[in-house]
C-alpha positions as CSV (number, residue, x, y, z in Angstrom):
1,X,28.8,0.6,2.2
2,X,28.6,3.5,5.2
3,X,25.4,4.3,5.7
4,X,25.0,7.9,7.8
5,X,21.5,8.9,8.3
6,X,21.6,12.0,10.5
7,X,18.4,10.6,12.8
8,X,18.2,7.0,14.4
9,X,14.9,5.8,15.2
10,X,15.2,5.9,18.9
11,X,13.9,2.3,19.4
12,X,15.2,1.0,16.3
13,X,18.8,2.1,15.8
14,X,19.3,-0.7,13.2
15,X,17.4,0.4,10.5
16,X,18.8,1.2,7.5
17,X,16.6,3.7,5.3
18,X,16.2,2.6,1.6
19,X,16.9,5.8,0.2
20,X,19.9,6.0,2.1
21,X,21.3,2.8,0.8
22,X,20.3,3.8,-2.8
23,X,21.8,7.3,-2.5
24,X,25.1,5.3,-1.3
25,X,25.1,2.9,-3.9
26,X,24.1,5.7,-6.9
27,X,27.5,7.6,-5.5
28,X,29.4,4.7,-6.0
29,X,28.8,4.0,-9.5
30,X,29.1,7.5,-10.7
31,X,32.9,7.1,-9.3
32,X,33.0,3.3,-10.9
33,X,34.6,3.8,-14.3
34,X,32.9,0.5,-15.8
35,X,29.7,1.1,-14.6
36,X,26.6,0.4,-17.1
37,X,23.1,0.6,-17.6
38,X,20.5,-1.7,-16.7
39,X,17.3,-1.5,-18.2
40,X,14.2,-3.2,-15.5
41,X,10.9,-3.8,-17.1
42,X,7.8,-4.8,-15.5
43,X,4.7,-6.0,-17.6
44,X,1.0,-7.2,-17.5
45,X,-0.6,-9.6,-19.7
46,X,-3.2,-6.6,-20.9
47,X,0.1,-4.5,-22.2
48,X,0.3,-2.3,-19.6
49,X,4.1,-1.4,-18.5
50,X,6.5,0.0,-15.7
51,X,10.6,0.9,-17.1
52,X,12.7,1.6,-14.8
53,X,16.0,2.9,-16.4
54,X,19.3,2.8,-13.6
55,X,23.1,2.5,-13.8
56,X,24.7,-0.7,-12.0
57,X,28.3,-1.2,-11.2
58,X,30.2,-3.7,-13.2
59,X,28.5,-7.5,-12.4
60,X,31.8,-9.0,-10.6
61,X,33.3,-9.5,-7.2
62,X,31.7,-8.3,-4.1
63,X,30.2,-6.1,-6.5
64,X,28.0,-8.3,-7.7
65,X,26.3,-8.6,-4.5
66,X,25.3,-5.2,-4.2
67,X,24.1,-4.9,-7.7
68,X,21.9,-7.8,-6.7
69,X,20.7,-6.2,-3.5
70,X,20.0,-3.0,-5.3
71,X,18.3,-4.5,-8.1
72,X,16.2,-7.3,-6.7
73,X,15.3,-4.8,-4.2
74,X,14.1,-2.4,-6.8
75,X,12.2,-5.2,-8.2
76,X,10.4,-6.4,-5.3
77,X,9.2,-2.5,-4.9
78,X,8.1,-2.2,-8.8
79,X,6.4,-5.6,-8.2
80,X,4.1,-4.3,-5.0
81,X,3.5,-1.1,-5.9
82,X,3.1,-1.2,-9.9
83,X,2.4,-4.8,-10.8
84,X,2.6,-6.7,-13.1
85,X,3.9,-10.6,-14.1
86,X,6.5,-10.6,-16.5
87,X,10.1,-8.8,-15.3
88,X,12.8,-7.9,-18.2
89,X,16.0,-7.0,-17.2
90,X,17.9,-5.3,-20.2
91,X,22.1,-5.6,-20.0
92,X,23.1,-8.1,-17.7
93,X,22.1,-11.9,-18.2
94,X,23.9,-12.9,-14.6
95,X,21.6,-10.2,-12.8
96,X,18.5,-12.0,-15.0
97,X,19.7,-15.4,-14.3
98,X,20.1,-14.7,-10.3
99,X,16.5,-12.9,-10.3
100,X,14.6,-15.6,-12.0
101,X,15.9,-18.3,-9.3
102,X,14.9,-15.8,-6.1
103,X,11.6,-15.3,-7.9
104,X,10.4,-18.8,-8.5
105,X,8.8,-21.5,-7.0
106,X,11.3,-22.4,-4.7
107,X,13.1,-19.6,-4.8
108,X,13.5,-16.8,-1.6
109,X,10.4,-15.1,-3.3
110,X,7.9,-17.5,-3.7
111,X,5.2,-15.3,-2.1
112,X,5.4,-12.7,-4.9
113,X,5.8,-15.3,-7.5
114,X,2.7,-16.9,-6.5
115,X,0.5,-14.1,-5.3
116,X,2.0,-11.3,-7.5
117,X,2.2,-13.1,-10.8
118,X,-0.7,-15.8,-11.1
119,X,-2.6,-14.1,-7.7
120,X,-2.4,-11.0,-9.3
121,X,-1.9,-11.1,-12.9
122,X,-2.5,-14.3,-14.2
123,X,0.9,-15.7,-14.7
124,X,3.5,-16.4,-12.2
125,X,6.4,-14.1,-12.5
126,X,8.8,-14.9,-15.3
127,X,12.0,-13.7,-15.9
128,X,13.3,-12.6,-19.0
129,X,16.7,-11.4,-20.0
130,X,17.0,-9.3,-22.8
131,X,19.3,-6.4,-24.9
132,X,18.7,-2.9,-23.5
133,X,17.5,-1.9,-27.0
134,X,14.6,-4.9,-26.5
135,X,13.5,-3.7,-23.1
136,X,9.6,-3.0,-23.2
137,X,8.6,1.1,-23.4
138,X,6.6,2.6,-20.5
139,X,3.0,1.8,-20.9
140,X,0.8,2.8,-18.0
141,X,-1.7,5.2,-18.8
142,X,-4.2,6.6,-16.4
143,X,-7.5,7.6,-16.2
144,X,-10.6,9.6,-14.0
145,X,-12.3,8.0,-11.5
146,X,-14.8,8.6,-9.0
147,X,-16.0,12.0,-8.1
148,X,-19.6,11.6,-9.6
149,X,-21.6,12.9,-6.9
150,X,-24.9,12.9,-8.7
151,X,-27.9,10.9,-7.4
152,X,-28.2,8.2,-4.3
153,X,-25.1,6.3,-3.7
154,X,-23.8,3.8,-1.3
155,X,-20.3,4.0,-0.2
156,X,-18.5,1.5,2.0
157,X,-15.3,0.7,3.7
158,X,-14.3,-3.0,4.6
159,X,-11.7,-2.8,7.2
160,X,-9.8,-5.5,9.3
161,X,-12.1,-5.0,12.9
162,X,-15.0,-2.9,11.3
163,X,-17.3,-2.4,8.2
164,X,-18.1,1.3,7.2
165,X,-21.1,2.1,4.9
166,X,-23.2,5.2,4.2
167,X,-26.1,6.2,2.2
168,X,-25.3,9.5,0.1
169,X,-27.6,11.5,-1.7
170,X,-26.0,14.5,-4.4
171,X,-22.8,14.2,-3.0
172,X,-24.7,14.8,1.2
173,X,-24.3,12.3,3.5
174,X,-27.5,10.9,5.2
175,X,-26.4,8.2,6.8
176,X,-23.6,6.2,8.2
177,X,-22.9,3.3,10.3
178,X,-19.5,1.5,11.8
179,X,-19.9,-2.3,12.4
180,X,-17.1,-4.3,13.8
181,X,-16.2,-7.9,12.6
182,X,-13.6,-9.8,12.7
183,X,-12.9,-11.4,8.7
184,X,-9.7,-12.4,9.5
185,X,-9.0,-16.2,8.9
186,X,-12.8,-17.0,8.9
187,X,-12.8,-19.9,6.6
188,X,-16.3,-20.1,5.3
189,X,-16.7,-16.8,2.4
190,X,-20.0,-16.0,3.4
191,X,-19.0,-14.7,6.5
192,X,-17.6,-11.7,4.6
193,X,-20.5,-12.2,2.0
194,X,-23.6,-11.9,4.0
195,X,-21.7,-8.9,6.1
196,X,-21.0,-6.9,2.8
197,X,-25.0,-6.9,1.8
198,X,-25.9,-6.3,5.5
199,X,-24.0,-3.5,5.1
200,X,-25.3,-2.4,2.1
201,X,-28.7,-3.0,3.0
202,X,-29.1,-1.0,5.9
203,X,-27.6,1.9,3.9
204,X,-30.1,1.4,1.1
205,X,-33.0,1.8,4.1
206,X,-31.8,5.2,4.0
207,X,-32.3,6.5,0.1
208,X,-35.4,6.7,-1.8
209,X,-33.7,4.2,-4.5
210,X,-30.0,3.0,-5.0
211,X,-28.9,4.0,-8.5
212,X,-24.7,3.4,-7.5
213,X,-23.0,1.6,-5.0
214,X,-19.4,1.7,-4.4
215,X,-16.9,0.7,-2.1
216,X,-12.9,0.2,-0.9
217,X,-11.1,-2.7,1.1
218,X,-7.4,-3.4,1.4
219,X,-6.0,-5.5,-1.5
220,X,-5.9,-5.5,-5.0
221,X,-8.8,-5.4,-7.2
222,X,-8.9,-5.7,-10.8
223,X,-12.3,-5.1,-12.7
224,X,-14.4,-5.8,-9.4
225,X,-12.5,-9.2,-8.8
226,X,-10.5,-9.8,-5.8
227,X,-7.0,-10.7,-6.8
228,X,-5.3,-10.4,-3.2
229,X,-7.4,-9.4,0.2
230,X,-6.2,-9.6,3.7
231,X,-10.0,-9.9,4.8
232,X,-10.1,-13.8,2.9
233,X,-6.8,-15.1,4.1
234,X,-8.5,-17.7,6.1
235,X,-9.7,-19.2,3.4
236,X,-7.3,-21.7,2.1
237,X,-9.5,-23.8,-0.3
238,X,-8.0,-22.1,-3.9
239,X,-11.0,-23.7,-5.4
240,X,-12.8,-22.0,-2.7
241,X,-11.0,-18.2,-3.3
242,X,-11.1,-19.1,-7.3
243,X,-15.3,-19.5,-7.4
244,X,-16.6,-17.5,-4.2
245,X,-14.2,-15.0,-3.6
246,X,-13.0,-13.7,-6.5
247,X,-16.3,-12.6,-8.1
248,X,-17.7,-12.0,-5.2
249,X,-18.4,-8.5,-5.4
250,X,-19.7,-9.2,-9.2
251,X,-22.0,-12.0,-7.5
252,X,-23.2,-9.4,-4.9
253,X,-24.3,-6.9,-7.3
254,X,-26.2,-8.9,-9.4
255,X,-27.6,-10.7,-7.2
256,X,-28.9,-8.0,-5.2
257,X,-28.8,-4.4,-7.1
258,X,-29.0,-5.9,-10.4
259,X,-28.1,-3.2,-13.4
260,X,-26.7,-0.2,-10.5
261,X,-23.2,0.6,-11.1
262,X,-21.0,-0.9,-8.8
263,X,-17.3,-0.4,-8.3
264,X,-14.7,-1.6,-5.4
265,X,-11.5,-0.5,-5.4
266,X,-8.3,-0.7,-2.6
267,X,-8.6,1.4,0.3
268,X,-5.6,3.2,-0.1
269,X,-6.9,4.6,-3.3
270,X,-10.3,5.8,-1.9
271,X,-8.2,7.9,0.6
272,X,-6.1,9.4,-1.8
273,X,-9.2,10.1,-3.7
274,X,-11.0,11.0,-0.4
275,X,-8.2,13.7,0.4
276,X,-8.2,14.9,-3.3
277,X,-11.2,15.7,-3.4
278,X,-11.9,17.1,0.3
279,X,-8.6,19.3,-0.2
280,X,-9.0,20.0,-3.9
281,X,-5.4,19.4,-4.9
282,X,-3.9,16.4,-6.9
283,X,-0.4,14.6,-6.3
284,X,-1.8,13.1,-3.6
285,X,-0.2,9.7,-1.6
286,X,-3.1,8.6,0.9
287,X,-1.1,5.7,3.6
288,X,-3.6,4.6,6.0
289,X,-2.1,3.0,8.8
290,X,-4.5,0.2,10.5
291,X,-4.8,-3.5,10.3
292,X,-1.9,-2.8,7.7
293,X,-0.1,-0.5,5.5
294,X,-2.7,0.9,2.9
295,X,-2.3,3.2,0.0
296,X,-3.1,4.9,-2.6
297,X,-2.2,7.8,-5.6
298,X,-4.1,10.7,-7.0
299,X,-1.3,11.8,-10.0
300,X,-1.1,15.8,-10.7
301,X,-3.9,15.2,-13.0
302,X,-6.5,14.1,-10.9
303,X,-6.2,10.5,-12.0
304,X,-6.6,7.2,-10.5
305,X,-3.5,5.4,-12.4
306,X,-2.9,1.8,-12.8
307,X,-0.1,0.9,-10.0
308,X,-1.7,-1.4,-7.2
309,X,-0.2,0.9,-4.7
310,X,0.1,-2.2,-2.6
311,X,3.4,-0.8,-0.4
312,X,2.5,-3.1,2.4
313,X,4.9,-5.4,0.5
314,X,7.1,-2.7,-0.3
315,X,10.9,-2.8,1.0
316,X,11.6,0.5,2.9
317,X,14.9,-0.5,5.6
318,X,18.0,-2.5,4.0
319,X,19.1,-3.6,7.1
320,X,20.4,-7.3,7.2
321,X,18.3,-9.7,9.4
322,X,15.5,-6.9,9.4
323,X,11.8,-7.6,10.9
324,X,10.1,-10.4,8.8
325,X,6.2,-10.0,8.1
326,X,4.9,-13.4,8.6
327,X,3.1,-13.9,5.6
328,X,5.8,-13.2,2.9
329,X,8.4,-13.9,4.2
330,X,10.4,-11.0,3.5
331,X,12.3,-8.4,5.3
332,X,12.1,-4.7,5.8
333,X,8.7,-4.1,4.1
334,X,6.1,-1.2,5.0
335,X,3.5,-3.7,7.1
336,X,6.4,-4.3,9.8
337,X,6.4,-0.4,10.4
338,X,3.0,1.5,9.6
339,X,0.3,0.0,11.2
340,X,-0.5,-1.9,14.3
341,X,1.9,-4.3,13.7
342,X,4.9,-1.7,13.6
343,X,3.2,-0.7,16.8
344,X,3.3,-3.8,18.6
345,X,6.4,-4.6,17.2
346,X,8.0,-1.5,18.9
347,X,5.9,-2.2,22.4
348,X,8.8,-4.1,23.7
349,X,11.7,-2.3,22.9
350,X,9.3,0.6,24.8
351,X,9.0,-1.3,27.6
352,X,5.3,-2.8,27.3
353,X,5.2,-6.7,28.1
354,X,1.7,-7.3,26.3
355,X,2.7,-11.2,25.7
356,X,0.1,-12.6,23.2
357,X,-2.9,-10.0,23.2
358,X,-3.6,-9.2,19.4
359,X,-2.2,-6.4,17.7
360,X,-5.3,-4.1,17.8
361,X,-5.8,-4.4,21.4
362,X,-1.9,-4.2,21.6
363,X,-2.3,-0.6,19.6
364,X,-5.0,0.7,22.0
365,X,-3.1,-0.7,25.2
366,X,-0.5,2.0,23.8
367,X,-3.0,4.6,22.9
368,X,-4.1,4.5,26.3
369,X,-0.3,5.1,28.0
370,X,-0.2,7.7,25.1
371,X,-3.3,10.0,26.7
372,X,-1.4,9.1,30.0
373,X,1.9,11.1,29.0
374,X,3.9,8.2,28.9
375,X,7.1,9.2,27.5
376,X,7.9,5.4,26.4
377,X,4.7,5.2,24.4
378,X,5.3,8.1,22.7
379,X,8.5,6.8,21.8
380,X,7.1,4.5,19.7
381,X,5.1,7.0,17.5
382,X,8.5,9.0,17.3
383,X,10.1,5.6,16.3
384,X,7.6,5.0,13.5
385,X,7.8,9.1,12.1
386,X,11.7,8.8,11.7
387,X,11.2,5.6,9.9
388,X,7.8,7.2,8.1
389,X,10.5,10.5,6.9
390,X,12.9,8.0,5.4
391,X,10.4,6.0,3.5
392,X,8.9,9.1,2.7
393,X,12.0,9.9,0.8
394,X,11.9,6.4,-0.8
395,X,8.6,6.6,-1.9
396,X,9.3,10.0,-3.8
397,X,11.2,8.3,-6.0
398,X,8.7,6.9,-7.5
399,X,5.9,9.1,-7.0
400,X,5.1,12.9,-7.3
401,X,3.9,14.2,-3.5
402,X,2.3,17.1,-3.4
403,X,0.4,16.0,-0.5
404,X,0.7,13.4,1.9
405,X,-2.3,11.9,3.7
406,X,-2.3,9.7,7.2
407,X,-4.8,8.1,8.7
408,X,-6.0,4.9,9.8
409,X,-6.1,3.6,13.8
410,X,-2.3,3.8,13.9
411,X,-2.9,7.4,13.6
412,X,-5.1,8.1,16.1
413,X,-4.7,10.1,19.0
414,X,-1.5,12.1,20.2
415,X,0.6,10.1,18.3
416,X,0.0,11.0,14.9
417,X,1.0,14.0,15.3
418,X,4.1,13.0,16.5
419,X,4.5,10.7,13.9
420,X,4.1,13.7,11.4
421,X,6.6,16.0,13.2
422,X,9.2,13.4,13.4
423,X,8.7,12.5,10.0
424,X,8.9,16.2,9.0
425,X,11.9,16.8,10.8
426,X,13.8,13.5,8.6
427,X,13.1,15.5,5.7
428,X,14.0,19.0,6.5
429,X,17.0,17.6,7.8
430,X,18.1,15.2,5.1
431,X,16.0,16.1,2.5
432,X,15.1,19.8,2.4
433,X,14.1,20.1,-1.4
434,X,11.3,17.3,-0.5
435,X,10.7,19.5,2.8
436,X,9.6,22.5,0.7
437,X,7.3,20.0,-1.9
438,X,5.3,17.8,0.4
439,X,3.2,19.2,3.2
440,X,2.0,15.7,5.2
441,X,-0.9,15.9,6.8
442,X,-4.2,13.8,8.9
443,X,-7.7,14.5,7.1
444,X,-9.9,16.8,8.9
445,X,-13.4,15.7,11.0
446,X,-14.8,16.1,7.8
447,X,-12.8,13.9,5.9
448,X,-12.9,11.3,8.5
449,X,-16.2,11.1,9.2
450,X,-17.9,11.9,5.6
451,X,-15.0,11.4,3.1
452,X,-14.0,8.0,2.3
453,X,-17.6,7.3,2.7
454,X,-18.5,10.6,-0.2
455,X,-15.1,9.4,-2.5
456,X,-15.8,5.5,-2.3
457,X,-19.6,6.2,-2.8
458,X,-18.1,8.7,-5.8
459,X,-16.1,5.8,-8.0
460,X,-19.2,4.8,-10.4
461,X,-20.8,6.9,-12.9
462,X,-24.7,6.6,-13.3
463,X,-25.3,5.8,-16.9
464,X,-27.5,9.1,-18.6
């Protein structure tokens, strides 16, 4: 298919937006005479359910390939950011049949077979071809969270290079510290355990009694449990993950603040939560741009839903042969272009030989040529903002944007703002009706400095 988008990323001319692609493909089967629906179901254990209802071209000849692309595509996205274990696809067995071998054990998709499903969910992902009349109703309803501001609180923030944690009282902050550390690929748990009640504890020096502690961290966590977390992956043991990781939160709480409401949820949702509250509006879509890609919803009812948000994972550029994250496997996904990997994935192409230095000092290395007035580093931010507008787009599609938030270490500096304006400029030019809708925007000093800490501190009611 000719894909046309109207702005090329200047340092990565072969990206092919998503939404582009889609658009393409949609066109040609409303022209396709034989074209039929497909019904995509994605389901939890617990009930809960994503439907996705599309129209494919007929399943034959190089046709077939693209229905493939498009649908296993649209899979891989449903999978990372609404979840779930259990895919039905409604009209096509052939479509099933090829999805259930790249989603297996050995199949292309073993990451999100493994992690996804039984990580996740409990089950690794299953395939299931049925009728379109047997494919599973939507079933994903959401609910309040956070925004209890009553009484003295402890909010915190696990990040990649640095803990976050303050000691709120009513809804005022009182206190609040940064500490870095470094949890990546530390094998022994209690590295990240005895940081988490340091944390806590020298926030608790600063109330008169702790009566609800809560907190965010990049992953996915289901009823306090961590199911997937970037800050454990050095710890290889499953036993290991299975006993000391998983409830380690629960562990912590009872251990140490036993009966005080306690709730941890991903990052990405605090800031959404975070900018909700600080701007009082709802459609909100928080994407915090550090160690990784992190983000989060606020629906247009001021609810926390039930989608993992975890777009990280999410495909966003179609190309063939696009850049592989390392730990999936896969191509084209979010973590290879909105955070500090995207970053020092660009610094070449920009000009910067920073060999081997890790990614966060590559991303201040760049920051620094960025107050300089270097014209190649800001190249990069402009890079990331086209590809940011496009994905934008992509994201719309299965979210309502009223407001877009960015923030994160990516962001900081001269170049988010270019990254906003480039991004801005993708839409008004290719997608003016989203243009007029979403107003993206950084939190204010406020919001930085007091915000996450006042929202993540927010997430647990005090029992009356």
């Amino acid at each position: 298919m000719n894909i046309q988008a109207e702005i090329t990323p200047v340092l990565d001319p072969g990206f092919v937006p998503a939404v582009l692609w889609n658009r393409a493909y949609r066109e040609k089967v409303a022209a396709h005479p034989d074209s039929q629906d497909l019904g995509i179901a994605l389901a939890r254990l617990d009930g809960t359910v994503f439907r996705h209802d599309v129209r494919i071209l007929p399943h034959r000849g190089d046709d077939a390939a693209l229905n493939l692309k498009y649908v296993e595509r649209l899979v891989k996205f449903m999978l990372w950011g609404q979840g779930g274990c259990t895919i039905y696809i409604g009209g096509s067995e052939p479509l099933a049949a090829e999805l259930a071998e790249i989603y297996s054990e050995n199949g292309a998709r073993k990451f999100d077979w493994d992690i996804v499903g039984k990580g996740m969910f409990g089950q690794h992902l299953q395939v299931q071809s049925v009728s379109l009349e047997d494919i599973p109703a939507q079933n994903s309803p959401a609910a309040p969270l956070g925004r209890n501001l009553d009484g003295n609180r402890i909010g915190f923030d696990l990040g990649g290079s640095d803990r976050k944690c303050a000691a709120v009282i009513d809804g005022e902050v009182v206190f609040s510290t940064e500490i870095p550390w470094d949890p990546y690929f530390q094998e022994d748990p209690n590295y990240q355990r005895d940081g988490i009640i340091d944390s806590l504890k020298l926030a608790a020096e600063h109330l008169p009694s702790v009566d609800a502690i809560g907190g965010s961290s990049a992953g996915v966590y289901i009823n306090n449990e961590v199911r997937i977390a970037s800050l454990f992956r050095g710890i290889k043991d499953q036993e290991v993950f299975e006993s000391v990781v998983v409830p380690m939160f629960k562990d912590i709480a009872a251990a140490e603040y036993p009966g005080v409401p306690f709730e941890v949820i991903n990052d990405g949702e605090v800031t959404a939560l975070a900018g909700s509250i600080t701007m009082n509006t709802n459609s909100v879509l928080g994407v915090a741009m550090g160690t990784s890609e992190a983000v989060g919803y606020v629906d247009p009812h001021g609810n926390v839903t039930t989608q993992i948000n975890e777009l990280a994972f999410a495909p966003i550029d179609y190309r063939e042969n696009g850049p592989v994250d390392e730990w999936s496997g896969d191509a084209g996904c979010g973590v290879q272009f909105f955070c500090q990997q995207g970053v020092a994935r660009l610094a070449p192409a920009a000009g910067f030989d920073y060999g081997d230095m890790p990614f966060p000092e590559q991303l201040i290395e760049v920051q620094k040529e960025m107050e300089a007035g270097n014209d190649q580093a800001a190249k990069i931010y402009q890079t990331i903002g086209t590809c940011f507008g496009y994905a934008i787009a992509h994201y719309a599609e299965f979210y309502d944007i009223g407001t877009l938030i960015i923030m994160g270490r990516a962001t900081s500096g001269p170049g988010g703002q270019i990254m906003i304006d480039c991004a801005e400029e993708v839409l008004e030019k290719e997608f003016p009706e989203l243009a007029e809708k979403i107003t993206i925007t950084q939190p204010d000093e406020k919001m930085k400095r007091h915000g996450q800490a006042v929202a993540a501190a927010s997430l647990p009611a005090i029992p009356q």
